[in-house]
C-alpha positions as a LaTeX table, in Angstrom:
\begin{tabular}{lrrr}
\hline
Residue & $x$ (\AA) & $y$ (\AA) & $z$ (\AA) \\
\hline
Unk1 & $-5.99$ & $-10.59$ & 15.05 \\
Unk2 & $-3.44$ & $-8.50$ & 16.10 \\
Unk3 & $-1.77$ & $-5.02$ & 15.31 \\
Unk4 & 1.84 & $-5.47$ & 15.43 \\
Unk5 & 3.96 & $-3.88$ & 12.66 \\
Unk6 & 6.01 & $-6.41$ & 12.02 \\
Unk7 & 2.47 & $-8.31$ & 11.11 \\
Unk8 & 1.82 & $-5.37$ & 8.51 \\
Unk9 & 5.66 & $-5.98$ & 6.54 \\
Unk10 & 4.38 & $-9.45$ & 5.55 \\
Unk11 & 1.23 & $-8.41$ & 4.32 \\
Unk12 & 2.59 & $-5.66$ & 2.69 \\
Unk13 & 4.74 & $-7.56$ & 0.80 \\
Unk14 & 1.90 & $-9.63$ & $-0.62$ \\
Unk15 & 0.80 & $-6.83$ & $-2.38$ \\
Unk16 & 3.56 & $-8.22$ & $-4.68$ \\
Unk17 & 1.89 & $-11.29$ & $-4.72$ \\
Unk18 & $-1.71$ & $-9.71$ & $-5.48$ \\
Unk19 & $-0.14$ & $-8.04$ & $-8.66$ \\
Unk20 & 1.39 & $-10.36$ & $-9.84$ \\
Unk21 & $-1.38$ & $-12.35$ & $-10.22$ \\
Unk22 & $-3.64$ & $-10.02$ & $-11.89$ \\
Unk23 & $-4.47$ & $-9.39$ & $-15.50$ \\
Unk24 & $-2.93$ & $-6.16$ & $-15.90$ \\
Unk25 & 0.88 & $-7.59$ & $-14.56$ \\
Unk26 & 2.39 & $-8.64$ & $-17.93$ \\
Unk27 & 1.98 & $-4.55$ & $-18.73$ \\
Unk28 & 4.15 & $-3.36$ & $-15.91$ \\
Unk29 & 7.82 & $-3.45$ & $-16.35$ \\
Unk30 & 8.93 & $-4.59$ & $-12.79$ \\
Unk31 & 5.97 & $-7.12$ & $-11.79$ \\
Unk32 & 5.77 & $-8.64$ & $-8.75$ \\
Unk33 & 6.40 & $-5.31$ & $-7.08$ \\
Unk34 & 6.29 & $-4.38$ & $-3.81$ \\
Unk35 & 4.93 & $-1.27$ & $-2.58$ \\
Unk36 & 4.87 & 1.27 & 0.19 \\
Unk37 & 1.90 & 1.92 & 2.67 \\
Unk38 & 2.11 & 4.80 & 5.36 \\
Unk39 & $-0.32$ & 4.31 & 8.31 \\
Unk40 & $-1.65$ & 6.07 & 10.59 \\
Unk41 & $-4.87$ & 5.63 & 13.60 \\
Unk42 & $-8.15$ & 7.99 & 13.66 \\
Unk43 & $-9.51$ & 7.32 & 16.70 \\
Unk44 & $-10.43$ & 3.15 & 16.36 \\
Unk45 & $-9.13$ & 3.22 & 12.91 \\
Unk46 & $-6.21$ & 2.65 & 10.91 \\
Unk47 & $-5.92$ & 4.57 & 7.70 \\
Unk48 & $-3.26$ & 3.37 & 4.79 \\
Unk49 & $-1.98$ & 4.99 & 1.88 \\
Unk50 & $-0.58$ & 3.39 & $-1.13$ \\
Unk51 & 2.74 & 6.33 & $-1.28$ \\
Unk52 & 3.19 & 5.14 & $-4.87$ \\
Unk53 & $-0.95$ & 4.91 & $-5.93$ \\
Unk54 & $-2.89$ & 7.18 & $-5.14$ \\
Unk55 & $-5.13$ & 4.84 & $-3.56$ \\
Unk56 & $-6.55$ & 4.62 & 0.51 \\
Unk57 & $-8.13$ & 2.52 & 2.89 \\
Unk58 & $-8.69$ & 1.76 & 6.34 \\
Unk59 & $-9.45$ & $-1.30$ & 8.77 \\
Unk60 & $-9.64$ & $-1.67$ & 12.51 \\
Unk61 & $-6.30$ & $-3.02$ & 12.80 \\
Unk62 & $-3.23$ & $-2.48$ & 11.08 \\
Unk63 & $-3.16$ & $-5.94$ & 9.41 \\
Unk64 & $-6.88$ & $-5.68$ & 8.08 \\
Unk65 & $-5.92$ & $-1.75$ & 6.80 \\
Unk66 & $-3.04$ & $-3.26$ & 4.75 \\
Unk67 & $-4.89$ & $-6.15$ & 3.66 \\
Unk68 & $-8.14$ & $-3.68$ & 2.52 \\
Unk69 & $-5.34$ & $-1.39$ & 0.77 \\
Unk70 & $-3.96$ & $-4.29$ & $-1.19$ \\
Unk71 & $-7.38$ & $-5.09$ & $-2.50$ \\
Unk72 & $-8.38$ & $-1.73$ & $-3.20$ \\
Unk73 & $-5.07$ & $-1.12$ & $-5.03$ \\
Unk74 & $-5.59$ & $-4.30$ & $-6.84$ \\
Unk75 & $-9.20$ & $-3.13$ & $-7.89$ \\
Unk76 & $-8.04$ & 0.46 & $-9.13$ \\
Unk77 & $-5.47$ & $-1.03$ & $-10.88$ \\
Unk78 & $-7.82$ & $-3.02$ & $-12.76$ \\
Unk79 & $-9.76$ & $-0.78$ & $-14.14$ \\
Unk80 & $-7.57$ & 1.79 & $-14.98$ \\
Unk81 & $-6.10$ & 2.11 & $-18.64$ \\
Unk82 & $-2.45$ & 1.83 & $-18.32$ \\
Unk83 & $-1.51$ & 0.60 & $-14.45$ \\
Unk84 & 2.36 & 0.94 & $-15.06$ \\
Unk85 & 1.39 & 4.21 & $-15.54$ \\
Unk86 & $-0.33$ & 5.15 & $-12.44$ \\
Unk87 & 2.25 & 3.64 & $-10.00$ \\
Unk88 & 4.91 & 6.48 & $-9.26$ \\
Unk89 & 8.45 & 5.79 & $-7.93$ \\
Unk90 & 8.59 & 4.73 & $-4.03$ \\
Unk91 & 9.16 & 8.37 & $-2.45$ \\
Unk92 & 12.04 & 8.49 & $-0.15$ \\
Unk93 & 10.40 & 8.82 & 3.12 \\
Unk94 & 12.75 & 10.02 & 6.43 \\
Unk95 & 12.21 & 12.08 & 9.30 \\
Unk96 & 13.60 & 15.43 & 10.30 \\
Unk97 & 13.82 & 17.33 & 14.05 \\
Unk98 & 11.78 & 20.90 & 14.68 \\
Unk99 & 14.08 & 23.01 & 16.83 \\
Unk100 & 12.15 & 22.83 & 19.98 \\
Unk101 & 9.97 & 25.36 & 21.57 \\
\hline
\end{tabular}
C-alpha cells in the first residue's frame, strides 16, 4: 500500500476504464473519460471528490480513496437516469497568492 500521488494519477485514470465498461457508456458522448478527483486528509483519512460528479469518498490512503471514488462514481452513475447528464465539464482548477499578513 502506499500513498504517493503519482500512485493516485494511474488509478485515476482507470476511472476511464470503469466507465467504459459499464452499461450506461454507449449514452455518454465522450466514453472512456477520464475524470478529476481533488483530495484532501482528515486526520487518518483521505477524502476525494469527483470535481465533475457530485459524488465523494474516502479511504485510508490516497490510492484506496481514489479507488472507493471510482466505484462510488461508477454506482451513482448507474442508477441515475441520464449519466451524460450528471457529469459537468472538468473545472479549471489553479491556485492564487493572499497578500500576506
Amino acid at each position: 500500500m502506499t500513498s504517493g500521488l503519482g500512485d493516485a494519477q494511474g488509478l485515476v485514470s482507470a476511472v476511464s476504464g470503469i466507465l467504459a465498461g459499464c452499461g450506461y457508456a454507449m449514452g455518454m458522448p465522450h466514453s472512456p473519460r477520464t475524470l478529476t478527483a481533488a483530495l484532501h486528509r482528515e486526520e487518518d483519512w483521505y477524502v476525494a471528490q469527483c470535481l465533475e460528479v457530485d459524488v465523494a469518498s474516502q479511504g485510508p490512503t490516497i490510492d484506496e480513496a481514489l479507488a472507493n471514488l471510482a466505484e462510488a462514481v461508477e454506482l451513482y452513475l448507474e442508477v441515475v437516469d441520464d449519466p451524460a447528464g450528471h457529469i459537468t465539464a472538468t473545472p479549471l482548477v489553479t491556485s492564487f497568492k493572499l497578500p500576506a499578513a
